[in-house]
N, C-alpha and C positions, 0 to 999 in steps of 0.2 A: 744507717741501719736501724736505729732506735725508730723513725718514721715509719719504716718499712715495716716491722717487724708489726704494727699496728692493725692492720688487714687481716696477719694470721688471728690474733685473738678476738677483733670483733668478728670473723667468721666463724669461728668457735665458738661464742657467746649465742650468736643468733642461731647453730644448729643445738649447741645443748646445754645453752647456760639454764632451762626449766630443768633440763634431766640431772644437772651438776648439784641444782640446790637441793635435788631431792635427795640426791645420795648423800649429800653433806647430812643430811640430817636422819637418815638409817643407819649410816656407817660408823663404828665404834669412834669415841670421841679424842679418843686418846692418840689412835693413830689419824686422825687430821690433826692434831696439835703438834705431832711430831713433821710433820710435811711445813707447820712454818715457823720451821726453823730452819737460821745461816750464819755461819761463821762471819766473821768477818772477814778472814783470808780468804773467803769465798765470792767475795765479794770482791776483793780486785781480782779475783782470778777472771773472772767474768768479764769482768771493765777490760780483761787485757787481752783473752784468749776467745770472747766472745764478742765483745764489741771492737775488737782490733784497737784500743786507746791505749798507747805505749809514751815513749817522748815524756814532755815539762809537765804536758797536762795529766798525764796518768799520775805525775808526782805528786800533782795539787789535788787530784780526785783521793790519793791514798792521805790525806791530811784532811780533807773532807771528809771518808770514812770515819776518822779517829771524831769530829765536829761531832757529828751524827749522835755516835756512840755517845758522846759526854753531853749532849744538847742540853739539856735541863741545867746544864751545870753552868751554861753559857747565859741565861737570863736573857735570850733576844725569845722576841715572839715567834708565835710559830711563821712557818715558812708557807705554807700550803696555800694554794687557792683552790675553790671552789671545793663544795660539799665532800666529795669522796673521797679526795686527796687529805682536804683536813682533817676529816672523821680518822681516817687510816694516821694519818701521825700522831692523832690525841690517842691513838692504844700500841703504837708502834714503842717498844721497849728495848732494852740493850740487856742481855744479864752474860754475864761471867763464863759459866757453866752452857747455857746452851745457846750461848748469839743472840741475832736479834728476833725475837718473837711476838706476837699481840698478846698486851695486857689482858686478863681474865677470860682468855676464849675458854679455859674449862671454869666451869662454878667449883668451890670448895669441894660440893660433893662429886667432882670429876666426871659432874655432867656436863653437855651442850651450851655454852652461853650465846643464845640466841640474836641475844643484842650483836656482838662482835661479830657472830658470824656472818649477819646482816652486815655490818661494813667491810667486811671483807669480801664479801660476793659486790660488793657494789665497787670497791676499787679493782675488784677486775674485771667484770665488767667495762669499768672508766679506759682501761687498759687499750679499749679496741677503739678510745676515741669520741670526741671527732678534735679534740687537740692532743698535743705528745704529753703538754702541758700546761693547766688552764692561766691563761691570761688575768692581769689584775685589773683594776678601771682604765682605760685608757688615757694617759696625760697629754695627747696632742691629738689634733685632726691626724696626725701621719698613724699613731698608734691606731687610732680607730678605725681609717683604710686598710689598712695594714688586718685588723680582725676581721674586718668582712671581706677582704680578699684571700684569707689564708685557709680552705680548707682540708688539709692536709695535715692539721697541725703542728701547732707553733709550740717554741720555748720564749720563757720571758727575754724582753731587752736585757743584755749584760748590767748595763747602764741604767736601769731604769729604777727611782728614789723608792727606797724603804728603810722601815726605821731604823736597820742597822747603819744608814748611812750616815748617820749622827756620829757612829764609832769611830775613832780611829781604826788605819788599816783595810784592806780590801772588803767585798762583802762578797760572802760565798753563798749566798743564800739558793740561788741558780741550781748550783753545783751539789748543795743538800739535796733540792729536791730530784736530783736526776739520780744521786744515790739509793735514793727511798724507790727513786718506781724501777732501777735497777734491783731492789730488795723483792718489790712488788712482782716486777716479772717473773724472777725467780721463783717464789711461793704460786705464781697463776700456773708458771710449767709443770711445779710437782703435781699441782690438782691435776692437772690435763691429763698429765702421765698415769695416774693412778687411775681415775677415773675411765680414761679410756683402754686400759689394760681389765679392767672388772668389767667393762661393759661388753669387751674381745670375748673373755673367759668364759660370761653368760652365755654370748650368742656360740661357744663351740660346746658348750654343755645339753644347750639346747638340743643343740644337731645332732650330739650323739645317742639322743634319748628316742 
């Protein structure tokens, strides 16, 4: 379903991702910073009533979760590949009080931060693809067949060496990042939702005039 669900947002993208950054950037700034934010019990609620992931593996995603959350505290490198994905975890934050939200999308002065918003239109954007998740260099001729035959996109090998494999104990690094673009879908629904509920509103406002 995570595959699937790829089609609906790059279809999205291509009819109003110009119309979506406009309103990101007319629309009170306050109420887009409230749209991304998520609990974290929100977050397996999704992995379980949304993606149907129940059973051993829901139990290692909800420990995954808790990873996420404390990341920084862990001292591994980031997880991410490719541009969008990594931008979006270097502001991806955990707080207390309101879940997980992007570092400094308001400025001090509780204006627009331009910078962030730019990464986050572009990781949703990345949402519609053309991987579920981007691949790292290839370590074998089979890896490399394997990305030019995959258009559909791909998740990384289980198996395949990074530098947490030095650690003892498994490595979940896989598993972080499918929690992040599970964070990630979630904040691209709210935009959708919003965004095309004002754009509904316009066109009945119109018509009654």
């Amino acid at each position: 379903i995570l595959k699937r669900e790829m089609k609906e947002y790059k279809q999205f993208w291509e009819d109003h991702g110009e119309g979506l950054q406009h309103w990101c950037r007319s629309a009170e700034p306050k109420k887009l910073a409230k749209l991304l934010q998520i609990p974290r019990a929100e977050i397996m609620d999704r992995v379980n009533n949304v993606y149907g992931i129940h059973s051993a593996f829901g139990v290692v995603l909800c420990t995954v979760v808790e990873q996420v959350v404390h990341f920084k505290d862990t001292k591994y490198p980031m997880d991410a590949r490719g541009e969008s994905e990594t931008e979006f975890e270097r502001v991806l934050k955990y707080d207390r009080r309101g879940g997980f939200t992007l570092k400094g999308f308001l400025n001090q002065d509780r204006t627009l931060n331009e910078e962030i918003l730019n990464i986050w239109m572009k990781r949703m954007e990345s949402l519609g693809g053309p991987k579920l998740l981007e691949r790292g260099p290839s370590t074998s001729q089979k890896n490399h067949e394997d990305e030019e035959n995959d258009d559909t996109g791909g998740v990384d090998e289980a198996h395949e060496r990074d530098p947490e494999d030095t650690k003892p104990g498994p490595s979940f690094r896989v598993d972080r990042r499918v929690i992040r673009l599970v964070i990630a879908r979630y904040w691209a629904d709210q935009f959708k939702k919003k965004y095309l509920s004002e754009i509904e509103s316009k066109k009945d406002c119109n018509q009654d005039e």
